[in-house]
C-alpha positions as CSV (number, residue, x, y, z in Angstrom):
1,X,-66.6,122.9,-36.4
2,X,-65.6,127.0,-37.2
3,X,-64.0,128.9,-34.4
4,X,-63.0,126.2,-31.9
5,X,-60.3,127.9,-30.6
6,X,-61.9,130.3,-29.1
7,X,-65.0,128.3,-27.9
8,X,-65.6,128.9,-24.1
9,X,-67.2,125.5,-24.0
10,X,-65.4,123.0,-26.4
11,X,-66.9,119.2,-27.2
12,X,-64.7,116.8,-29.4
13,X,-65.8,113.0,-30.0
14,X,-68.0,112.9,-26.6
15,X,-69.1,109.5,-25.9
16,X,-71.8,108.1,-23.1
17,X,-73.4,104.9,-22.8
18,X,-75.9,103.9,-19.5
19,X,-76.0,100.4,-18.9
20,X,-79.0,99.9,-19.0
21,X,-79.6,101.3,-22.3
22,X,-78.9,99.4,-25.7
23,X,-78.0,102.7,-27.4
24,X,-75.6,105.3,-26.7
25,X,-76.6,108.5,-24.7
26,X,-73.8,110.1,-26.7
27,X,-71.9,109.3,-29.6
28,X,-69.7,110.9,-31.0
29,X,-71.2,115.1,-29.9
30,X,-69.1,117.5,-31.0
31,X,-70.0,121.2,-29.8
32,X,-68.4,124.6,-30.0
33,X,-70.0,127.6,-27.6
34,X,-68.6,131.1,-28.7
35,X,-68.3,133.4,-25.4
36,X,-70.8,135.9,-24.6
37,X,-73.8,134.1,-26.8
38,X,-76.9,131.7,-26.4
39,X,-76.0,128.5,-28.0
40,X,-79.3,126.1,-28.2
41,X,-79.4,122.4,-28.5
42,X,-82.4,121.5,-29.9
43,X,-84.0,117.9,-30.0
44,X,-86.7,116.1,-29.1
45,X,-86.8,113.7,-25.4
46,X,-83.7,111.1,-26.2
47,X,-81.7,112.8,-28.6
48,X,-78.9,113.3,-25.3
49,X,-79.6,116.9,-24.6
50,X,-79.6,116.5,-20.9
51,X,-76.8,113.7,-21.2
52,X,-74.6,116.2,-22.9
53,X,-75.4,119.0,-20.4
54,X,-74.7,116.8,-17.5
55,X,-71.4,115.3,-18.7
56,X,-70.0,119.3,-19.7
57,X,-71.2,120.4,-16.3
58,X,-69.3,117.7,-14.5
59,X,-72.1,115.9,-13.4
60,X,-71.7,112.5,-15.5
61,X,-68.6,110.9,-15.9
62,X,-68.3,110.1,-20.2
63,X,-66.7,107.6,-21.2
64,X,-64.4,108.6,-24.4
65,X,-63.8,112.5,-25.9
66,X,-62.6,115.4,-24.7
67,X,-64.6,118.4,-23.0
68,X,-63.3,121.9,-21.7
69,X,-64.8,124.4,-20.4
70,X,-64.4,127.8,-19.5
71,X,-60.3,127.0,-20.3
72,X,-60.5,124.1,-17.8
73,X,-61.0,120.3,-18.8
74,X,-63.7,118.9,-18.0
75,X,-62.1,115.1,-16.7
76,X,-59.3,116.4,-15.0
77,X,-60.0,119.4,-13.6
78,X,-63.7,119.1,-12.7
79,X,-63.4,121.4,-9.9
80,X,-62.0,124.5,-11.2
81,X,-65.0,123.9,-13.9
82,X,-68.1,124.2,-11.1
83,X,-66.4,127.1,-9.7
84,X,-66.8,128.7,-13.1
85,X,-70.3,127.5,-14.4
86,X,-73.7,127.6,-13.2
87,X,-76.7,125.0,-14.1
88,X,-80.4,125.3,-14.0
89,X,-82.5,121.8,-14.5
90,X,-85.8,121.6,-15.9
91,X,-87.4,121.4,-12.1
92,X,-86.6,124.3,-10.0
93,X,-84.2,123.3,-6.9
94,X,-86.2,125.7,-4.1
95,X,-87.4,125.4,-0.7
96,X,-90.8,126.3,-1.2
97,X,-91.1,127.0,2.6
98,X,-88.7,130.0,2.8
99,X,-88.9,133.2,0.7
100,X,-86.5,134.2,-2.2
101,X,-84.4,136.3,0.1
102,X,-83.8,133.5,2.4
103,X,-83.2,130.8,-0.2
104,X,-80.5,132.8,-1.9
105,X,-78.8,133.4,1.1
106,X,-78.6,130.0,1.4
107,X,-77.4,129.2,-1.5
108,X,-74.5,131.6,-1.3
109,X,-73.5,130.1,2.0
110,X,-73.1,126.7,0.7
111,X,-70.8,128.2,-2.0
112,X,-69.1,129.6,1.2
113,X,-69.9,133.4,1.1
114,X,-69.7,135.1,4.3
115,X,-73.3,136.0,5.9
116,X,-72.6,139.9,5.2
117,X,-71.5,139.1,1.4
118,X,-74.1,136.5,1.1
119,X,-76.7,138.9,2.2
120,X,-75.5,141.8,-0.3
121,X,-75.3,138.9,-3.5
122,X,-78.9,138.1,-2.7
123,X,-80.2,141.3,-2.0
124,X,-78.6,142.3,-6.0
125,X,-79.2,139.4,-7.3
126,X,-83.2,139.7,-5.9
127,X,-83.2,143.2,-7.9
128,X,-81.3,142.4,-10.9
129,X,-84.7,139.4,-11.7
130,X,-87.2,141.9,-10.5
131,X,-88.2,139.9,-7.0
132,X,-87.4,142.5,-4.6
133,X,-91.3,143.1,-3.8
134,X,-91.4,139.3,-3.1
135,X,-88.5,138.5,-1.0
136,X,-90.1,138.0,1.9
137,X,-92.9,135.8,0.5
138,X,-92.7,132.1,1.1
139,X,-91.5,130.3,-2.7
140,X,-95.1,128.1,-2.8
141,X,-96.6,131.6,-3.6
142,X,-94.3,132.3,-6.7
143,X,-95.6,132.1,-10.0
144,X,-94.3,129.8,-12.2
145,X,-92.2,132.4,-14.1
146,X,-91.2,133.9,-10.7
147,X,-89.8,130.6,-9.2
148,X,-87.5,130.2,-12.5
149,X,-86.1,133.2,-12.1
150,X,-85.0,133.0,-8.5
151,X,-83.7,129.6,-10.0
152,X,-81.7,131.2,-12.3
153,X,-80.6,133.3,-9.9
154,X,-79.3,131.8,-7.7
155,X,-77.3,129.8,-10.4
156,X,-75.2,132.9,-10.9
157,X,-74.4,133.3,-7.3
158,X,-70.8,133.1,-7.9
159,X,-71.0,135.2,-11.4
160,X,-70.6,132.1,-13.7
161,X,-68.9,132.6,-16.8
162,X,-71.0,130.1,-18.0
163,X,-74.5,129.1,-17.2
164,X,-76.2,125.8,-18.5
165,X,-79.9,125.8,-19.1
166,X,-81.8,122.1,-19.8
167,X,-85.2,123.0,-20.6
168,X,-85.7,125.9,-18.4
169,X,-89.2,126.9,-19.6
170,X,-91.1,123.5,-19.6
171,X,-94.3,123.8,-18.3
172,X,-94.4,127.1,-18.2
173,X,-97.0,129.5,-19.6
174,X,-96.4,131.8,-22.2
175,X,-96.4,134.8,-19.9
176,X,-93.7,132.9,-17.7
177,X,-91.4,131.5,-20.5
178,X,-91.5,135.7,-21.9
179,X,-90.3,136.7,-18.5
180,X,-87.8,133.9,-18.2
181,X,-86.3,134.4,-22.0
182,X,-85.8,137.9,-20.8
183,X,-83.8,137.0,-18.0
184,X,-81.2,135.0,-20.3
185,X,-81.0,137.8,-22.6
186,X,-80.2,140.4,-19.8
187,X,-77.7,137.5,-18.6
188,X,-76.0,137.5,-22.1
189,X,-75.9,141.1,-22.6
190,X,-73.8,140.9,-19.4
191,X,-71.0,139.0,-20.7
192,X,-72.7,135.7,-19.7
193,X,-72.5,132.6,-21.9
194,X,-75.6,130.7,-21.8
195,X,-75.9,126.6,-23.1
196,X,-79.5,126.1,-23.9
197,X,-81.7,122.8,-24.1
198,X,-84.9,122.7,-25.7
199,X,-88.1,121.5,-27.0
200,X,-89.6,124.7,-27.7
201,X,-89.0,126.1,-31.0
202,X,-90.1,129.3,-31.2
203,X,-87.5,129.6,-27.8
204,X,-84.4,128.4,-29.9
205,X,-85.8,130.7,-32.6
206,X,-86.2,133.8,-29.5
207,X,-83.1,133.4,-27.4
208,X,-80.8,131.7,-29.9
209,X,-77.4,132.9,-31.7
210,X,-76.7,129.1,-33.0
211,X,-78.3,126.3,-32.8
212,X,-77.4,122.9,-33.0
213,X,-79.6,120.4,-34.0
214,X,-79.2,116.5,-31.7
215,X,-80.6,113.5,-32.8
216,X,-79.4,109.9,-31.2
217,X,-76.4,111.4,-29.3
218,X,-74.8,113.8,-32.2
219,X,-74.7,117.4,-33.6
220,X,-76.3,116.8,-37.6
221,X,-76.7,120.1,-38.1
222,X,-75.4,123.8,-36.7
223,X,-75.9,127.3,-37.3
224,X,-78.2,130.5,-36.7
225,X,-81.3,130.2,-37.1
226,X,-82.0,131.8,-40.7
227,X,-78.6,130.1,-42.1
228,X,-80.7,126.7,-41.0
229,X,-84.3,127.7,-42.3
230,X,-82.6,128.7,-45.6
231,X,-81.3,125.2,-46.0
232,X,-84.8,124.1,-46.0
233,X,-85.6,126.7,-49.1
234,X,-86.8,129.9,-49.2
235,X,-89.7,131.5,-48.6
236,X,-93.6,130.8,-49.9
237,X,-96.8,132.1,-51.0
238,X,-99.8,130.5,-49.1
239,X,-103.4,131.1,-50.3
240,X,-106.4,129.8,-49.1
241,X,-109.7,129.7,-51.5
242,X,-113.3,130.7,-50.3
243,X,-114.3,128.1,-52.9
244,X,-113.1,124.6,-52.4
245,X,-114.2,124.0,-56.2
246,X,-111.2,126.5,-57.4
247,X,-108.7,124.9,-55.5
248,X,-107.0,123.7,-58.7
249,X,-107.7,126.9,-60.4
250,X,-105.7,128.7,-57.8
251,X,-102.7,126.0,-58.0
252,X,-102.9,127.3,-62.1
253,X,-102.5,130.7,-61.6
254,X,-99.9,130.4,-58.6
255,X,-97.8,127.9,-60.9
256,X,-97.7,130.9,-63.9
257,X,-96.3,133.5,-61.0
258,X,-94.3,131.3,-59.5
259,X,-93.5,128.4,-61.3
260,X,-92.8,124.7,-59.2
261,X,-92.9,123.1,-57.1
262,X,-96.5,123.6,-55.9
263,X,-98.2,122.2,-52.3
264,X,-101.8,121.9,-52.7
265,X,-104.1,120.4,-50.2
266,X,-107.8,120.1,-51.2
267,X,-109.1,119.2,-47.4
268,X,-108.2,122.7,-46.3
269,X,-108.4,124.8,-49.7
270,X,-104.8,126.1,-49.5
271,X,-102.4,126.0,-52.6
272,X,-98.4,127.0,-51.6
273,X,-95.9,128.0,-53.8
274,X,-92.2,129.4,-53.8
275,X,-91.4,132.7,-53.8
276,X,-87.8,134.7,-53.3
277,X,-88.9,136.3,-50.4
278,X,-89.3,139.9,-51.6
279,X,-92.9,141.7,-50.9
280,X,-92.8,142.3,-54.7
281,X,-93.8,138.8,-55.8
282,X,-97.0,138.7,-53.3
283,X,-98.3,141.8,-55.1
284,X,-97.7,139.3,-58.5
285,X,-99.6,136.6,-56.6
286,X,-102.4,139.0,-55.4
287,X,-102.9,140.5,-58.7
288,X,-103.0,137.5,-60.7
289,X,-105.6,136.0,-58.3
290,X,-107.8,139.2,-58.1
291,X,-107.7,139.0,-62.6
292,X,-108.4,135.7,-62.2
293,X,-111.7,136.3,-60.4
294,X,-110.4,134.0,-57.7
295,X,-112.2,134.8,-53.9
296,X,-109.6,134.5,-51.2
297,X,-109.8,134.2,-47.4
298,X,-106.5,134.0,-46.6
299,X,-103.3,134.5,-48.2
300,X,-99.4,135.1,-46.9
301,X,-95.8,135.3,-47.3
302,X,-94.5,132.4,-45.2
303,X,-90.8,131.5,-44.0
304,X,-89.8,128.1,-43.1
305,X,-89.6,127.4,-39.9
306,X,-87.1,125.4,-37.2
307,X,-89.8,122.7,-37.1
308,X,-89.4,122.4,-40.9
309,X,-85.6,121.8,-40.2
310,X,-85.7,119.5,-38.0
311,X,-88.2,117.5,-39.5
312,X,-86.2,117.7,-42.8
313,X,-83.2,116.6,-40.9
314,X,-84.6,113.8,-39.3
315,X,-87.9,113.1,-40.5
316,X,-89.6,113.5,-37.5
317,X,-90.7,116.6,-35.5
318,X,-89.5,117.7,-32.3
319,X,-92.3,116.4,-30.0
320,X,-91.7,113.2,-31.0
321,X,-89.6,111.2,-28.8
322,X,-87.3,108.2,-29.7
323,X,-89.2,105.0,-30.4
């Protein structure tokens, strides 16, 4: 791991194991969270994403490695760590009976605020996630985006230095998971450092400075997310024929521009090929084709994606869960 010593949450050799579970939960994660970033763990269910949020947030007791955070350890000094962190499950933690004003004043009196302070935190905290106009409004009205952001805020009632996310978006809609990854990044751009758990690629992809990649308890792979897509290879030319009959006519002419290896799949007419990238090589592709004689209904520069990573890593795609 690179820059360790200044990690705001630090991991080293974390191990878990549930009794009633023939594998290991955790074995052997190792994690470094630079301050003031979104760090992702991505995997899919049973990797130990939520096993290695719950032991760094103090909420399961590991049984071997070392874990600080936010300059306190983790084992030893688990108090000092909740007063600096704030967590967010994947099921929102509301009274759906009372509105957001009143379940955030509630929530900063159980951290012990005084009624006047706790009163002024929620009435800031209401503005700062845009639910001021729904205070008053019992929770069982929100929106699904709306009740995740009065759960994230009220996860920062004491100004966390560091806020743990598992799987904040699931179920969400698209509109909902927009206004929620807008939320983290306002959170961030504050001096906040967010841990992230997901499923959702395109939201490690979004919200994401580094990602690390968990299968069967462990980190296998770490970086941003271009430095891990450009492990995969570069970039590719994808064309799609009007004719399934020139098909292999296409994969000829796409093998002179761009030479091997070639992807071509008859069933839906589309031949890929590698490219460097560069807009440049497209025009090749588009030229050659259109000399050819070669009718085309669709054809793109395409990246590789964090689903090809993973899948690459582990041979299975995200969705899938263990066994």
């Amino acid at each position: 791991m690179t820059g360790t010593t200044e990690a705001v949450i630090l991991a080293e050799g974390v191990r878990k194991t549930y009794p009633s579970r023939s594998r290991p939960s955790l074995d052997g994660f190792d994690l470094a969270v630079r301050p003031g970033t979104v760090h992702a763990l991505l995997g899919p269910n049973g990797a130990g994403k939520t096993t290695a949020v719950r032991a760094m947030a103090t909420l399961v007791r590991f049984d071997a490695g070392r874990v600080r955070v936010a300059g306190c350890d983790v084992a030893s000094e688990s108090r000092r760590v909740r007063e600096r962190i704030g967590l967010t499950g994947q099921y929102a933690a509301l009274d759906e009976v009372l509105g957001g004003r009143r379940n955030l004043e509630m929530f900063a009196r159980l951290h012990h605020l005084r009624p006047g302070a706790a009163r002024a935190r929620a009435a800031e905290l209401l503005e700062r996630f845009g639910l001021a106009d729904a205070a008053e409004r019992p929770v069982r009205q929100y929106s699904g985006g709306m009740r995740r952001r009065l759960d994230l805020a009220a996860s920062l009632i004491l100004d966390p230095r560091v806020l743990f996310l598992d799987e904040p978006t699931t179920g969400l809609d698209p509109r909902s998971r927009a206004e929620v990854w807008r939320a983290v990044r306002d959170l961030v751009d504050r001096g906040t450092t967010v841990l992230l758990t997901t499923q959702y690629l395109e939201e490690a992809d979004r919200l994401a400075d580094t990602v690390s990649v968990v299968e069967a308890g462990r980190v296998i792979a770490e970086g941003p997310p271009e430095e891990l897509k450009r492990r995969v290879g570069g970039s590719r030319v994808e064309v799609v024929v009007a004719d399934p009959s020139e098909v292999d006519k296409a994969a000829e002419v796409l093998g002179r521009v761009c030479g091997a290896p070639l992807d071509v799949d008859p069933d839906t007419q589309t031949v890929r090929a590698p490219v460097g990238g560069r807009g440049s090589e497209l025009a090749k592709v588009v030229r050659a084709l259109d000399e050819a004689g070669l009718e085309v209904e669709d054809i793109a520069l395409r990246r590789p994606s964090l689903d090809e990573v993973f899948l690459s890593l582990t041979g299975r795609r995200t969705g899938e869960g263990e066994g």
